[in-house]
C-alpha positions as CSV (number, residue, x, y, z in Angstrom):
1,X,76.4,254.0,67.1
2,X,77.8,254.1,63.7
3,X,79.5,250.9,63.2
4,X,76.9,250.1,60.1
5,X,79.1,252.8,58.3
6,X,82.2,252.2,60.4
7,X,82.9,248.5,59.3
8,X,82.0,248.7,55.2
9,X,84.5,252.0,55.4
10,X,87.2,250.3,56.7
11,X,87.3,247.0,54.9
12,X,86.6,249.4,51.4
13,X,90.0,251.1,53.2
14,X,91.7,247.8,53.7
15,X,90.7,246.0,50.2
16,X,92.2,249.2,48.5
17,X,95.5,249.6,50.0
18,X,95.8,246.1,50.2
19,X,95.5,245.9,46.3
20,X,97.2,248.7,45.5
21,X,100.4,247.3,47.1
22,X,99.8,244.3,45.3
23,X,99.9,246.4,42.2
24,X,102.5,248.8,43.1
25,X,105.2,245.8,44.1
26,X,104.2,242.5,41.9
27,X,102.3,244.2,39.2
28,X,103.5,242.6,36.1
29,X,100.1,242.3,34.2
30,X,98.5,245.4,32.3
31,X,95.2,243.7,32.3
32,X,94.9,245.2,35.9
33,X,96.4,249.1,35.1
34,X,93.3,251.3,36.5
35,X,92.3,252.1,39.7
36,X,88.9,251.1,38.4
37,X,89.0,247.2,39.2
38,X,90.7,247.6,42.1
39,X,87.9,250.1,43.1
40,X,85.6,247.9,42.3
41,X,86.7,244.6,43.6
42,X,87.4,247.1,46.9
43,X,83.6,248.3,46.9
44,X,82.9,244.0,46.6
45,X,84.7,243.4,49.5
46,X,83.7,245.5,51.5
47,X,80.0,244.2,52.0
48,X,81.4,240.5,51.6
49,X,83.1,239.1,54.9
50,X,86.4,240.5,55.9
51,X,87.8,236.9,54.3
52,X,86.8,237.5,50.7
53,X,89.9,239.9,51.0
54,X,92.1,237.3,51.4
55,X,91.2,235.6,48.8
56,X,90.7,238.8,46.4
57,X,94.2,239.5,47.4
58,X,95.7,235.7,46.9
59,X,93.7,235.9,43.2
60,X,95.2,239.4,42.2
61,X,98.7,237.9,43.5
62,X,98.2,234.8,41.2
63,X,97.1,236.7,38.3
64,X,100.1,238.8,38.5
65,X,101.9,235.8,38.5
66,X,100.7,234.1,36.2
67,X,101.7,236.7,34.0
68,X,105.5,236.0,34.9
69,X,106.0,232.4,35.0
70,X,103.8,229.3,35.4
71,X,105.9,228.3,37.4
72,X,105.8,231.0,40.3
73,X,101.8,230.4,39.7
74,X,102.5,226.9,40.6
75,X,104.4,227.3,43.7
76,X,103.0,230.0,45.4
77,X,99.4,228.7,44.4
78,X,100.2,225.4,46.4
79,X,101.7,227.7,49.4
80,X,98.6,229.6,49.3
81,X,96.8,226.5,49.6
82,X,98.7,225.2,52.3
83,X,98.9,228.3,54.3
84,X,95.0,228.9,53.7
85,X,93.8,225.3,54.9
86,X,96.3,225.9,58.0
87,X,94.2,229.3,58.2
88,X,90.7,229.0,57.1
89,X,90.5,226.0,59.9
90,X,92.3,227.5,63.0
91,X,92.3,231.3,62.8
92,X,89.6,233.1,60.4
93,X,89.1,235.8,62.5
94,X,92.5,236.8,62.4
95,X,92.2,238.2,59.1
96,X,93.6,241.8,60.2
97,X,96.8,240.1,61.0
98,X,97.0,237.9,58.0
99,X,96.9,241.3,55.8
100,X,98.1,243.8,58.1
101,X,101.7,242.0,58.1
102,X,102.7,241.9,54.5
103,X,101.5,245.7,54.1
104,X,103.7,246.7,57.5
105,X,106.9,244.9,56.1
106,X,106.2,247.3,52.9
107,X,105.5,250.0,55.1
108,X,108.7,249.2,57.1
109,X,107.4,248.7,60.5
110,X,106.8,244.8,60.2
111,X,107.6,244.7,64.0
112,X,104.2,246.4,65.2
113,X,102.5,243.0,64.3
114,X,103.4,240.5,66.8
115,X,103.5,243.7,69.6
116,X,99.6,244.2,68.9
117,X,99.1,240.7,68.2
118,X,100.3,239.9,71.4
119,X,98.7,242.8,73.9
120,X,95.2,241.7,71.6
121,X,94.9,238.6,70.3
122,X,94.7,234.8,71.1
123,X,98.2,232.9,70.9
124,X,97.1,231.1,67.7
125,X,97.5,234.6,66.1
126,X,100.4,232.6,65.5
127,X,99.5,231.1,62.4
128,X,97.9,234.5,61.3
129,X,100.8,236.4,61.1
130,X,103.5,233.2,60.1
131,X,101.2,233.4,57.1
132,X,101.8,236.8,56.2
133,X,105.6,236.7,56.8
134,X,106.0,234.1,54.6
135,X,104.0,235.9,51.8
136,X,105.9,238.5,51.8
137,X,109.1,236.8,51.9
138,X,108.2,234.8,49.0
139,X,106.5,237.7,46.6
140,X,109.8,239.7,47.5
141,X,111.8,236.7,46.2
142,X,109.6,236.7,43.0
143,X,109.9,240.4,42.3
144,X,113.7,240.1,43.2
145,X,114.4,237.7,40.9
146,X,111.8,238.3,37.9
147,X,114.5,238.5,35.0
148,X,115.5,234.4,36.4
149,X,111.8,233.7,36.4
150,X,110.6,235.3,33.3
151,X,113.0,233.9,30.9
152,X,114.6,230.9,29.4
153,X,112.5,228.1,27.6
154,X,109.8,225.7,28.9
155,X,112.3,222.9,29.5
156,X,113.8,224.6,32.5
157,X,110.4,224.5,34.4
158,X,111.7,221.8,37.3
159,X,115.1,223.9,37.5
160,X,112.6,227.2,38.1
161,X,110.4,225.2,40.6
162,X,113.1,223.6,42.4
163,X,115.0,227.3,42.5
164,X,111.9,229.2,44.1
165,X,110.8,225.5,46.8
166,X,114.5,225.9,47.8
167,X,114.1,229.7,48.6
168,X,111.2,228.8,50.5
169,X,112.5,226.1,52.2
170,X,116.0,227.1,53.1
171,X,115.6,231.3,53.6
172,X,116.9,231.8,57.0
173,X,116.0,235.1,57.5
174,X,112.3,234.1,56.8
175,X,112.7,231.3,59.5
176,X,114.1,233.8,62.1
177,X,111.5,236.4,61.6
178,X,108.6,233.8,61.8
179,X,110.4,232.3,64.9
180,X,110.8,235.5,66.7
181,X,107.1,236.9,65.5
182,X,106.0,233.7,67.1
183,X,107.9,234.1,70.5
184,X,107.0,237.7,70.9
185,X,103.0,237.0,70.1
């Protein structure tokens, strides 16, 4: 009876935390301090399809980062890419998952994902939440290691590259917990 108000509500509610962590845990540009845009770009997306908060979220994420190091821009913009073509063409309905799981490994229950995903949604939820894992694995890497990426000259960018590809590539623990989230879904 009152999903009309029911839907806008809770995608305005998912937008705004969802940028607000963003903010809270990467936020390394102070074109972006008020609550104002992130309001705004909440109030957006919230009439827009539930996927234009992906890709709010992946701009806000590159803007931050682009702040840093053009070199974290370049990397993670060409994961995004990756991970988004692998999304956008086998599971865009599974947007939930692809935002609820980087917000529950913040929150510190990462593990509730693949349960629901499992009792509720298809087995290609797979790729949903292997998405999100690995987007919080990498921005944690970034924010981890911001004084390495920040600094030095422009002469070091292959060295900065190569340094965040083999953190993607060889992270073990990010491996084991896309493995396992994909077992138990």
């Amino acid at each position: 009876k009152y999903e009309n108000y029911f839907r806008p509500a809770s995608k305005f509610a998912l937008c705004l935390i969802s940028l607000l962590m963003i903010n809270g845990s990467i936020g390394y540009t102070e074109k972006i301090p008020g609550l104002a845009v992130v309001l705004i770009v909440s109030l957006l997306c919230s009439f827009l399809p539930i996927n234009t908060i992906v890709v709010a979220s992946a701009l806000l994420v590159l803007l931050h980062l682009y702040t840093l190091s053009l070199e974290s821009v370049i990397v993670v913009g060409a994961l995004m890419m990756l991970m988004f073509l692998l999304y956008f063409r086998f599971t865009p309905k599974d947007t939930i998952l692809l935002l609820l799981t980087p917000l529950c490994f913040v929150l510190k229950i990462p593990y509730v994902i693949p349960l629901a995903a499992g009792l509720v949604a298809a087995p290609s939820a797979v790729i949903s939440v292997g998405c999100g894992v690995v987007m919080y694995y990498m921005l944690s890497y970034i924010s981890a290691n911001t004084v390495v990426l920040a600094g030095g000259v422009s002469g070091e960018m292959l060295a900065k590259i190569k340094f965040l590809i083999d953190e993607l590539l060889f992270n073990r623990e990010m491996l084991m917990v896309v493995i396992s989230f994909a077992i138990t879904i």
